[in-house]
C-alpha positions in Angstrom: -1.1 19.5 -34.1 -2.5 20.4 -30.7 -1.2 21.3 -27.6 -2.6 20.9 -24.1 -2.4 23.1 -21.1 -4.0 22.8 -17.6 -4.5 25.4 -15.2 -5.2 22.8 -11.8 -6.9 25.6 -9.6 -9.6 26.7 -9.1 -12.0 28.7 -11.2 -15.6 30.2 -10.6 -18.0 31.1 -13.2 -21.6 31.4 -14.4 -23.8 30.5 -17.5 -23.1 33.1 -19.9 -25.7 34.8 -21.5 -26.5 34.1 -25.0 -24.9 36.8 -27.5 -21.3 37.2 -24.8 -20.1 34.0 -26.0 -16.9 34.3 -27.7 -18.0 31.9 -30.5 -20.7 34.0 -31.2 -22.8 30.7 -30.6 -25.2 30.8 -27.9 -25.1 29.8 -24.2 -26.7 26.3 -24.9 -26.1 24.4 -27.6 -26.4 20.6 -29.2 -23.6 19.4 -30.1 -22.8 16.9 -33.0 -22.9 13.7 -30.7 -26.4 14.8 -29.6 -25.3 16.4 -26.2 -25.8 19.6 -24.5 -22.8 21.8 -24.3 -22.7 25.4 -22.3 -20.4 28.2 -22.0 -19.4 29.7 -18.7 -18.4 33.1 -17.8 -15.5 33.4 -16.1 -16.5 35.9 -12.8 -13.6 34.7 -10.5 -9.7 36.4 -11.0 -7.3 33.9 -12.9 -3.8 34.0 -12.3 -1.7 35.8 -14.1 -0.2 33.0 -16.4 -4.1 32.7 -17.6 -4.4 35.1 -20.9 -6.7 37.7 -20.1 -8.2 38.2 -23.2 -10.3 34.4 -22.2 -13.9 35.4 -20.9 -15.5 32.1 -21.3 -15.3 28.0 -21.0 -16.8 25.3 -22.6 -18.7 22.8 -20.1 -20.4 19.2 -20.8 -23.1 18.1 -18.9 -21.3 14.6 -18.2 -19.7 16.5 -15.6 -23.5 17.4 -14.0 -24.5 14.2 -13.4 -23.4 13.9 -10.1 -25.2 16.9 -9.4 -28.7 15.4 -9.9 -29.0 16.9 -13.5 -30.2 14.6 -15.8 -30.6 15.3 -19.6 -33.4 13.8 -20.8 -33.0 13.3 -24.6 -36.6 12.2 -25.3 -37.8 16.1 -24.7 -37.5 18.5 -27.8 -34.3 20.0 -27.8 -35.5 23.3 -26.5 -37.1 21.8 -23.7 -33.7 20.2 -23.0 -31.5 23.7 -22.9 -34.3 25.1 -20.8 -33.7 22.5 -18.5 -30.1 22.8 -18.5 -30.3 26.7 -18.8 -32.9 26.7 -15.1 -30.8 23.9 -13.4 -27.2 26.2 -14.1 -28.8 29.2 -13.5 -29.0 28.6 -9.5 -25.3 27.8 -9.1 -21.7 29.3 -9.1 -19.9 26.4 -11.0 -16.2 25.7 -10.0 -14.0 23.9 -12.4 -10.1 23.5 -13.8 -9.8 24.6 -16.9 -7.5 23.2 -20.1 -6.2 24.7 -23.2 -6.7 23.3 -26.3 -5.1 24.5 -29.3 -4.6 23.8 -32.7 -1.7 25.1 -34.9 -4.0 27.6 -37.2 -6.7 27.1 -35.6 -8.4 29.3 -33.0 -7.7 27.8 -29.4 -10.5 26.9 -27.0 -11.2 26.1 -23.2 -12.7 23.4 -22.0 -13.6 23.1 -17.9 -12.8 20.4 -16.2 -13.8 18.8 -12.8 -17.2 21.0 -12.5 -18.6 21.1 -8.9 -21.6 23.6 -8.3 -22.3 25.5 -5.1 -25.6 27.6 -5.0 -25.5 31.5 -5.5 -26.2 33.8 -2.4 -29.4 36.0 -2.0 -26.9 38.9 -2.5 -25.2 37.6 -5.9 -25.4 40.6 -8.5 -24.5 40.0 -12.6 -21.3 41.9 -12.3 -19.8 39.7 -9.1 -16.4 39.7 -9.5 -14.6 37.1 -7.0 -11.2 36.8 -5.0 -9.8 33.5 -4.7 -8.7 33.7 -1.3 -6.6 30.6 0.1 -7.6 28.5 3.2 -5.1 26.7 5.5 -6.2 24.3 8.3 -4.5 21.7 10.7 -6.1 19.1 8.1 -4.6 20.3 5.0 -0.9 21.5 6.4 -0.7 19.0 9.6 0.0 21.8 12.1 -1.5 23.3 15.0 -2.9 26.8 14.7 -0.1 28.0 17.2 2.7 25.9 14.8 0.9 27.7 11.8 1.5 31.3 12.8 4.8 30.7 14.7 6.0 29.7 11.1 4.1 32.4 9.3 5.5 35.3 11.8 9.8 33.1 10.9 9.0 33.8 7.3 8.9 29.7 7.0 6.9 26.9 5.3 3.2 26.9 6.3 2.3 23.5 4.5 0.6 23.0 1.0 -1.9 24.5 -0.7 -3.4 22.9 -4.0 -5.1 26.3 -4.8 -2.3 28.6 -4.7 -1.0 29.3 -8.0 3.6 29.0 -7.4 4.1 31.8 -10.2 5.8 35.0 -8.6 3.3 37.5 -9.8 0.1 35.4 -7.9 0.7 36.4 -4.3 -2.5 36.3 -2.9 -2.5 39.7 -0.3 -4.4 37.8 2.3 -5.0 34.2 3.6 -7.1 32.0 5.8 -6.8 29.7 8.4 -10.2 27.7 9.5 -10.4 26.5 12.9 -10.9 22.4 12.6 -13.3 22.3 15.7 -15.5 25.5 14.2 -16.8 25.4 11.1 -17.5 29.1 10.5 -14.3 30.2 12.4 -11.5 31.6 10.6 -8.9 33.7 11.2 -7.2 36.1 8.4 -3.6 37.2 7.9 -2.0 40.0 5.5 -1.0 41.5 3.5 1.5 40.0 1.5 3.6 40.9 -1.0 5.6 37.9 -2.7 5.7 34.0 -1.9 7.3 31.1 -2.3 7.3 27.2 -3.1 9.2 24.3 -2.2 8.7 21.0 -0.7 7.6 22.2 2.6 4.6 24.0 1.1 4.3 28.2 0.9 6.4 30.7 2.9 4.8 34.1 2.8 6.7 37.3 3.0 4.4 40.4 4.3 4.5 44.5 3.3 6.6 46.2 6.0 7.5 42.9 7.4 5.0 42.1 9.7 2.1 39.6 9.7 -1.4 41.3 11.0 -4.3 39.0 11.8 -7.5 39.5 12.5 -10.1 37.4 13.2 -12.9 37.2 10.1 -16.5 38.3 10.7 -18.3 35.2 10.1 -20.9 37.8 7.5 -17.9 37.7 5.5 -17.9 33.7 5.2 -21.6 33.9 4.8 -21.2 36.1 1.9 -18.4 33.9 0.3 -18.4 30.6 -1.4 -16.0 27.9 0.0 -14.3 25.0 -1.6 -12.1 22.7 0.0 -9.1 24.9 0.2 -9.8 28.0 -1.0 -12.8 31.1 -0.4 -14.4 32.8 -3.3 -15.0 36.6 -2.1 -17.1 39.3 -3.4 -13.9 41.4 -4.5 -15.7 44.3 -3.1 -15.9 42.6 0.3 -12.4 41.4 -0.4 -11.1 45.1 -0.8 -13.4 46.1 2.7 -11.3 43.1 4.4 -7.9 44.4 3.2 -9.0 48.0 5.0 -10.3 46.6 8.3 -7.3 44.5 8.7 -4.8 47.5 8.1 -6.4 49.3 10.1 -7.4 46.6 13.1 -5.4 43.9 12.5 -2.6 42.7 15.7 0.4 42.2 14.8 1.7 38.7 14.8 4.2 37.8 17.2 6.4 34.8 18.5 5.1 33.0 21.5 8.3 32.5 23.6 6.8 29.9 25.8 4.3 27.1 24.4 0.8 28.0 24.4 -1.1 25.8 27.4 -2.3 22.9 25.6 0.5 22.6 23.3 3.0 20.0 23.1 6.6 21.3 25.0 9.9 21.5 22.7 12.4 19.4 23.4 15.3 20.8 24.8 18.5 21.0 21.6 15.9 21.2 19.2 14.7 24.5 17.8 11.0 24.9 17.2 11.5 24.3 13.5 13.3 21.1 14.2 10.6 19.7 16.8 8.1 20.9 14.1 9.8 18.3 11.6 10.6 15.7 14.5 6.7 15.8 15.1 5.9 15.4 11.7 8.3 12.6 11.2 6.8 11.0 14.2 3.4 11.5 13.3 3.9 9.9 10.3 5.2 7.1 11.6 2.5 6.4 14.0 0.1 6.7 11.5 2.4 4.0 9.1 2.3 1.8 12.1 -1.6 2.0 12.6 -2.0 0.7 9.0 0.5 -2.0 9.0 -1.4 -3.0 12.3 -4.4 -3.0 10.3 -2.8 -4.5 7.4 -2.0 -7.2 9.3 -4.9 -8.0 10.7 -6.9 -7.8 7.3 -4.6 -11.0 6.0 -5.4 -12.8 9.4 -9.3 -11.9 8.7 -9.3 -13.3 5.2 -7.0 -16.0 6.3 -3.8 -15.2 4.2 -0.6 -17.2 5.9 2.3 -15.3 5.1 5.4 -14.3 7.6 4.8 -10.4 9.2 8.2 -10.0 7.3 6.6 -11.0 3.8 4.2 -8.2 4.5 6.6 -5.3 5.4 8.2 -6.5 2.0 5.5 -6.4 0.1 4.3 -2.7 2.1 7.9 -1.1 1.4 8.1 -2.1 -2.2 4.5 -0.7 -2.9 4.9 2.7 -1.5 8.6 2.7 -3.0 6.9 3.4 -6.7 8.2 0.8 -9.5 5.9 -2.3 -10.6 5.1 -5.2 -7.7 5.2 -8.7 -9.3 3.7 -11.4 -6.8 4.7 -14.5 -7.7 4.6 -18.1 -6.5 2.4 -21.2 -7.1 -1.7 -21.2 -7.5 -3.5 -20.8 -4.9 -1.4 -19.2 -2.5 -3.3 -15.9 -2.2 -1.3 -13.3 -4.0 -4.5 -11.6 -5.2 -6.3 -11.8 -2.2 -2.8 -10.0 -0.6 -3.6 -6.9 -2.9 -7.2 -7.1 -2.0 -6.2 -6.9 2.3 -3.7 -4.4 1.1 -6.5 -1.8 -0.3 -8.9 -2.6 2.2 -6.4 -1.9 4.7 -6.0 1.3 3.2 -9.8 1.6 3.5 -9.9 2.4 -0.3 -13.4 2.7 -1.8 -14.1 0.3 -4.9 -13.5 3.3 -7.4 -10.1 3.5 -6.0 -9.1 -0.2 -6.7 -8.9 -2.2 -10.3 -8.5 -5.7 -10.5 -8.0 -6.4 -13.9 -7.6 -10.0 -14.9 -5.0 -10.5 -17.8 -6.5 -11.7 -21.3 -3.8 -14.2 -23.5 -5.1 -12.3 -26.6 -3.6 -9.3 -25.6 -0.8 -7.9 -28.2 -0.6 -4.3 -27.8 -2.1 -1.5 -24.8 -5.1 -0.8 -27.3 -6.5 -3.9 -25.9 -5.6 -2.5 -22.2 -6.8 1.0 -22.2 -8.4 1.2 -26.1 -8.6 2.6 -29.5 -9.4 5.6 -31.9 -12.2 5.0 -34.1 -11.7 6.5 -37.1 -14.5 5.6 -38.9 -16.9 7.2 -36.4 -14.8 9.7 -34.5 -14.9 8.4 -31.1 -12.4 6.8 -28.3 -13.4 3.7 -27.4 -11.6 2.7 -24.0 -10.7 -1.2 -23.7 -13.3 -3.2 -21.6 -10.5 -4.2 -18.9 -12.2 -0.6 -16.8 -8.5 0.1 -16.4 -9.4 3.6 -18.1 -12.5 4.7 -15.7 -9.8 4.4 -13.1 -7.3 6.2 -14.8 -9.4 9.3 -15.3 -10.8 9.3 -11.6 -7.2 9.1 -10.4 -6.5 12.9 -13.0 -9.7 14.0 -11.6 -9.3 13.1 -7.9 -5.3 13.7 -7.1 -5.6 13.5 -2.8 -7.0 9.7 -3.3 -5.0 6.9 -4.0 -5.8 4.1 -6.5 -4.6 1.2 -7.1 -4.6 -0.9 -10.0 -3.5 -4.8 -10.1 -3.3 -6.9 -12.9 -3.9 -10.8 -12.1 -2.1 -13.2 -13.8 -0.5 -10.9 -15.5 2.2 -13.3 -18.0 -0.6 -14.5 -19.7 0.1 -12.3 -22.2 3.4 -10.2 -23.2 3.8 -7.7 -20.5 6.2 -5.5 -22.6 3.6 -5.1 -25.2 0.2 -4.5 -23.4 1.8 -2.7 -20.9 4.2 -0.6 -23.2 3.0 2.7 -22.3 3.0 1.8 -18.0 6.4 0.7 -18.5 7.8 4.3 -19.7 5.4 5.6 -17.2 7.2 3.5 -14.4 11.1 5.4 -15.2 9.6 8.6 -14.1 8.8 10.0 -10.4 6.6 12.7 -11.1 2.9 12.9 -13.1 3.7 11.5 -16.9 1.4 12.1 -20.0 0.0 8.8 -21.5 -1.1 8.9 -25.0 -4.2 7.9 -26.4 -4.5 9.1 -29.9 -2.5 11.5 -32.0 -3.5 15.6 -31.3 -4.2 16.7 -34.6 -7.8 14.1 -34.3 -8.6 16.3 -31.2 -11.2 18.1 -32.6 -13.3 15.5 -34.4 -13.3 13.6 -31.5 -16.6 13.1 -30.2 -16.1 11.9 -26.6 -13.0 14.0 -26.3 -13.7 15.7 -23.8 -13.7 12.4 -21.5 -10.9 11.0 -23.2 -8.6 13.6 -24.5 -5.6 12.7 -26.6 -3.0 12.2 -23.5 -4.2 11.1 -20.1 -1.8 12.3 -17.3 -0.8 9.4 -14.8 0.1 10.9 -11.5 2.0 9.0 -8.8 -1.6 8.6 -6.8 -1.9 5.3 -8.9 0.3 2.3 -8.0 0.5 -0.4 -10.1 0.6 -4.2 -9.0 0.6 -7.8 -10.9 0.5 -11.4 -9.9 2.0 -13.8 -12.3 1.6 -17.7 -11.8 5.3 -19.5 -13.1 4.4 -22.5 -15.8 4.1 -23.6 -19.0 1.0 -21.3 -20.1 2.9 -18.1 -19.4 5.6 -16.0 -20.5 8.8 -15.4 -19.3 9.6 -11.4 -18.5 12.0 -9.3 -20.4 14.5 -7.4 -18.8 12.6 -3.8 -19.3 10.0 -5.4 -17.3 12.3 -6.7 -14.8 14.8 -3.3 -14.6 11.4 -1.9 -13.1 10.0 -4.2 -10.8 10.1 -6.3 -7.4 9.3 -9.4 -8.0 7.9 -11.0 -4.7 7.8 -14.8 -4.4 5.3 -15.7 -1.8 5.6 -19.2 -0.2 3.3 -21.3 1.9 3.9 -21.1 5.4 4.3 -25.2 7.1 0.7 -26.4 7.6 1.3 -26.8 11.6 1.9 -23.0 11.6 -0.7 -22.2 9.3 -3.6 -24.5 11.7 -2.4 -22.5 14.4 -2.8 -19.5 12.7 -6.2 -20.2 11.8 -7.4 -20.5 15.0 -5.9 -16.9 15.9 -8.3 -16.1 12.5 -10.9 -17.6 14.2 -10.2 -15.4 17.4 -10.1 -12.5 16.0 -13.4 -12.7 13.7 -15.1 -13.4 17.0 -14.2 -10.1 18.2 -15.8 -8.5 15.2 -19.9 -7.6 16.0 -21.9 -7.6 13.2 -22.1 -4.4 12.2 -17.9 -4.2 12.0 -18.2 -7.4 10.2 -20.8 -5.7 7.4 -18.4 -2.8 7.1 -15.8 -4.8 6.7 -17.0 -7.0 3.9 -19.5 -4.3 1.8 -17.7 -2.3 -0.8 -18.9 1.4 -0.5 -18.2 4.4 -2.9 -16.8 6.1 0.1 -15.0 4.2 2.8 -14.8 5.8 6.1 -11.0 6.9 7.0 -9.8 5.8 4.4 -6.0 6.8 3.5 -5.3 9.4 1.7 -3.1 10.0 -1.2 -1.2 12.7 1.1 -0.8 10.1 4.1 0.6 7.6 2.2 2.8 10.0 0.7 4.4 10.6 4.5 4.9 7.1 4.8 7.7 7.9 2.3 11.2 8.9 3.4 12.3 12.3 2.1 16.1 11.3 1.3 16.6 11.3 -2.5 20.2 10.4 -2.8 21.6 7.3 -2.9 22.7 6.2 0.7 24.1 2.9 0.1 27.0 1.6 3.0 30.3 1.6 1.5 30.2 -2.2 1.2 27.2 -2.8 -0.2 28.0 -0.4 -2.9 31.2 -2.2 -3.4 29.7 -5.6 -3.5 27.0 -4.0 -6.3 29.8 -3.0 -8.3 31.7 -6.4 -7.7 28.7 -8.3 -8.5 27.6 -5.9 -11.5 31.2 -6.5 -13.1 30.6 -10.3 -12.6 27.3 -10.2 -14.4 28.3 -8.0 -17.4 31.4 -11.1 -17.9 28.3 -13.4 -18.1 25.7 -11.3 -20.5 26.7 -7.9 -21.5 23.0 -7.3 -21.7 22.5 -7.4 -18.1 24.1 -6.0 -14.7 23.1 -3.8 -11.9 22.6 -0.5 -13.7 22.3 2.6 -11.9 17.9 2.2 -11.8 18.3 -0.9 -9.9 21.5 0.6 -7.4 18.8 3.8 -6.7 16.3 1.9 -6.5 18.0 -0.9 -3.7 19.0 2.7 -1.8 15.4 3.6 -1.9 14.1 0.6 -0.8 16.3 0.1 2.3 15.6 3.8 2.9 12.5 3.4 3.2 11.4 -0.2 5.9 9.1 1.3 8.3 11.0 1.9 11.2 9.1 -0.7 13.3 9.8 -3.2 11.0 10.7 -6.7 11.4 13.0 -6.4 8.7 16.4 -5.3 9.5 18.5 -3.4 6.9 20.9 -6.8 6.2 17.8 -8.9 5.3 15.9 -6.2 3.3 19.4 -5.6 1.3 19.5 -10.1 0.7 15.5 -9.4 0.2 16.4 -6.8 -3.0 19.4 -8.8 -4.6 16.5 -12.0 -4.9 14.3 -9.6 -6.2 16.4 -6.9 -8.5 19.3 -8.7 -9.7 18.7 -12.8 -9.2 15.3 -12.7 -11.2 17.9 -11.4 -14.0 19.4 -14.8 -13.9 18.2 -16.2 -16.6 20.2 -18.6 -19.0 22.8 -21.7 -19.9 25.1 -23.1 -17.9 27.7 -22.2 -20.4 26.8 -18.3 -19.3 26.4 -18.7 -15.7 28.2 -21.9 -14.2 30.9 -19.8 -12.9 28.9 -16.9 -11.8 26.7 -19.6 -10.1 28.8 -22.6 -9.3 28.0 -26.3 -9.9 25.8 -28.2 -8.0 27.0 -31.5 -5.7 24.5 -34.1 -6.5 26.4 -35.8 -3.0 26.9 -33.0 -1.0 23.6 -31.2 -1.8 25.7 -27.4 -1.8 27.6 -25.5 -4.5 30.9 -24.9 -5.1 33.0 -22.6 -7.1 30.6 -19.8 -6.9 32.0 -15.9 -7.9 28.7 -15.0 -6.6 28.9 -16.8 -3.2 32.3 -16.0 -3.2 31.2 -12.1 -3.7 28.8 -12.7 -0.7 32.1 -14.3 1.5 33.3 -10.6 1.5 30.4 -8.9 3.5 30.3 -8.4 6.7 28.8 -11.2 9.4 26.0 -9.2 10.1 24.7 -10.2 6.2 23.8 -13.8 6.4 22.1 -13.8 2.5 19.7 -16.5 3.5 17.6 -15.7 0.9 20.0 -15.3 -1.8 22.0 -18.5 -1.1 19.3 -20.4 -1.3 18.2 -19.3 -4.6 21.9 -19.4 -6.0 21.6 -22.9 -4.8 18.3 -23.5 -6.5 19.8 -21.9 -9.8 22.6 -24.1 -9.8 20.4 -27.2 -9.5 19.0 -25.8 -12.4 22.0 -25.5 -14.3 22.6 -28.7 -13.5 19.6 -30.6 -14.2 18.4 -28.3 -17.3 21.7 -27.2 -18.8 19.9 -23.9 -18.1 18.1 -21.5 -15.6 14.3 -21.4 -15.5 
């Protein structure tokens, strides 16, 4: 069997020479599948959880291409290595690195997500390089002054992807780049431990006191930087460490704000305001793209209510699976497709997969093992190309949407997503079994599990007839099934001429930018930003009533169908939900709480009248309303402020059902 682990920082390394390679192979080699494959020396300090006695990395040169190297595999193979061998020998390459292993076998390390940056003038053979980490007002959503008045508290300084959250990786000194100067930095030290949590790193400094210094901009020159982190000659690195002992200022608290910073509010300590301005920050931002989200359905002339929208907004970024149902030809495709280019998402970042009625199992979703001639082949649907940039590219968000997606059985071509779907962290997806690792050609793209992080959101639209299947209630435990409905034609002419309006506004050059697909969209949002649109409370913070009802009503159910209820997924799930409407949204809490029993517990529905006449009620043919409802009766119990116009009338179109079929549809 094998076992896989990643190390998701960053690395630096070399082309090793040939005769250091721990395989005893050389540098260069072809590999069975007719492809060059290197080896890279490792020249940059791993953390300490990385086993020391590793010197070297296998690469690919799939991962070159988007480097300008091309392997040309009509030269002579010794033409080719040269090739590869002069193109590698100009760059420090920066990867991830993952562990394979097989029980018995001898393990090996393969890099992962190469990018190269050119070596200095001054780079020697024996470099060694510090990882040293880089904060900015980009990456942590602070102010400089914010920054070090939270360094010098011994509080959280934001995230950092390249910091490693063992104990015994403390990095003795870090960064902050100036976002208005590109070679400005300032450097801060030493320190001795650290720690992790939500709110990012808190540092904790020798002697207990922060010194900073501002950094030489030789010392940048000399370095090699990568998004969030600086690669120093460790013999500059142990110069830097001197000059700020011995010339560094000591950091201190600023008792009044800085000119040019924002005031505190008085009752709120600076923390607090930090975290008030965040919060608000975040929902400014939230508004901007709802405004813009609006305005993309107007542009591509989608009729819905603003409320419909919110909905559909709240139940995306709350996790789960989005169903959009509702007649053809009422835009529930062309929604998603506003939604994502509201988001500004580039066309790697989006998958519209249309739903095959062949499909029986997720082979014919994301593919197969071939035995027979040891490779992976992924399913044609492209869902896997997305997949893998989502591993490979964790700040951008993707989103995939399958259309018409009853066609075939949900439960068994999306087996896999479903599982997925139960989880709120990053969740491994398997491909093949471990133990064909090895013989696997095109492993190295497609390893045996593919990790599905929460940057992917999945979506479906489902039309409701006779060619389709009906949803089991796995499917429907995870989901929020949206019903979209046509607004009345005088509303929607009216609204067409506001369409009208607003295209007219658009010059030609917005217009072009608007309608061309680009592999990268300008301002596009980020898997970070949407992640603030999310509220931070994890417990369940349902009103005493509406938790009573949902017991009430779950009671009710389980008398109908034993089979079904509102289990304690859907009740965290309703609390998350209602926890998180935008806080300029239309919607107020009573109609986003009659908006989630439609869509997490009435979908449920689904059987005689011999189960659910009494839950229900029965249907006047004269008086056009039902009586003798438990579930309206439930409903009767809640407060005024919960009208249940939503739910009513779908109790009311259940019981015509009941009536009319002897059953629910």
């Amino acid at each position: 069997m094998y076992s896989n682990k990643k190390w998701e920082i960053d690395f630096a390394g070399v082309l090793a020479n040939d005769g250091e390679v721990s395989t005893g192979r050389n540098a260069i080699i072809l590999n069975r599948n007719n492809n060059l494959q290197f080896y890279i020396r490792l020249i940059s300090t791993p953390p300490k959880n990385f086993p020391r006695q590793v010197k070297d990395v296998c690469g690919y040169t799939d991962d070159l291409s988007n480097f300008s190297f091309y392997d040309d595999k009509t030269l002579p193979e010794n033409e080719r290595k040269e090739a590869l061998r002069n193109f590698l020998d100009r760059y420090i390459l920066i990867f991830h690195i993952e562990l394979k292993k097989r029980d018995g076998i001898k393990e090996y390390h393969i890099a992962r997500n190469i990018r190269v940056v050119r070596k200095n003038d001054s780079f020697r053979p024996d470099t060694i390089l510090e990882p040293v980490p880089v904060f900015s007002e980009e990456t942590t959503n602070r102010t400089k002054n914010v920054f070090e008045q939270q360094l010098y508290s011994r509080k959280y300084i934001g995230d950092n992807k390249q910091v490693s959250k063992d104990d015994d990786d403390t990095p003795s000194i870090i960064l902050w780049k100036d976002s208005q100067e590109n070679d400005a930095y300032t450097l801060y030290g030493w320190f001795e431990k650290h720690e992790n949590a939500l709110g990012g790193f808190k540092f904790h400094p020798f002697n207990n006191q922060v010194k900073w210094l501002p950094l030489n901009v030789n010392y940048i020159f000399e370095s090699y930087t990568h998004e969030e982190l600086l690669f120093m000659d460790s013999n500059l690195h142990e110069e830097l460490q001197e000059v700020l002992e011995e010339n560094g200022e000591p950091l201190i608290r600023e008792e009044e704000p800085i000119k040019g910073e924002q005031s505190y509010s008085y009752g709120y300590s600076k923390m607090e305001q930090v975290t008030k301005d965040e919060e608000l920050e975040s929902v400014d931002k939230e508004k901007e793209f709802m405004d813009s989200f609006v305005t993309e359905c107007k542009i591509m002339g989608l009729y819905y209510d603003t409320k419909d929208l919110y909905n559909f907004h709240t139940a995306m970024k709350t996790g789960s699976l989005v169903i959009l149902a509702g007649m053809s030809g009422t835009g529930k495709s062309k929604l998603v497709q506003a939604y994502t280019r509201a988001l500004k998402l580039s066309k790697d970042q989006f998958k519209l997969i249309p739903v095959r009625p062949f499909w029986k199992d997720d082979a014919d979703v994301i593919g197969y093992l071939d035995t027979l001639n040891n490779v992976y082949r992924p399913g044609d649907s492209g869902l896997m190309s997305t997949l893998i940039r989502a591993n490979e590219y964790e700040d951008d968000l993707h989103i995939v949407c399958f259309d018409e997606m009853n066609l075939a059985r949900v439960e068994h071509y999306f087996s896999q997503f479903l599982s997925i779907l139960e989880t709120d962290d990053k969740h491994d997806m398997q491909l093949y079994d471990e133990e064909y690792g090895a013989k696997i050609y095109n492993q190295h793209i497609f390893p045996s599990s593919l990790t599905i992080g929460n940057n992917v959101i999945f979506v479906g639209t489902v039309n409701l007839d006779e060619t389709t299947y009906p949803f089991s209630d796995k499917v429907l435990d995870r989901a929020n099934v949206i019903t979209l409905n046509m607004r009345p034609y005088n509303e929607i002419l009216k609204m067409e001429e506001e369409r009208l309006e607003e295209l007219s506004k658009l010059n030609k050059q917005t217009k072009k930018e608007e309608s061309t697909t680009t592999n990268k969209r300008k301002n596009s949002v980020t898997f970070d930003i949407y992640s603030s649109f999310k509220s931070k409370e994890q417990k369940i913070s349902l009103l005493t009533e509406e938790s009573t009802f949902l017991w009430e009503l779950d009671k009710a159910l389980k008398g109908c169908n034993r089979n079904i209820g509102v289990g304690w997924r859907i009740l965290r799930q309703i609390s998350v939900f209602l926890n998180n409407l935008p806080k300029d949204s239309p919607l107020s809490r009573e109609e986003a709480f009659d908006i989630q029993l439609v869509q997490r517990i009435l979908t449920k529905i689904r059987g005689s009248e011999e189960q659910f006449m009494e839950l229900l009620g029965r249907y006047n043919l004269d008086t056009k309303e039902v009586e003798d409802s438990k579930f309206l009766e439930l409903l009767s119990e809640m407060p005024m402020a919960y009208k249940f116009t939503q739910t009513k009338n779908l109790i009311k179109e259940k019981a015509k059902e009941l009536r009319l079929h002897g059953h629910t549809i």
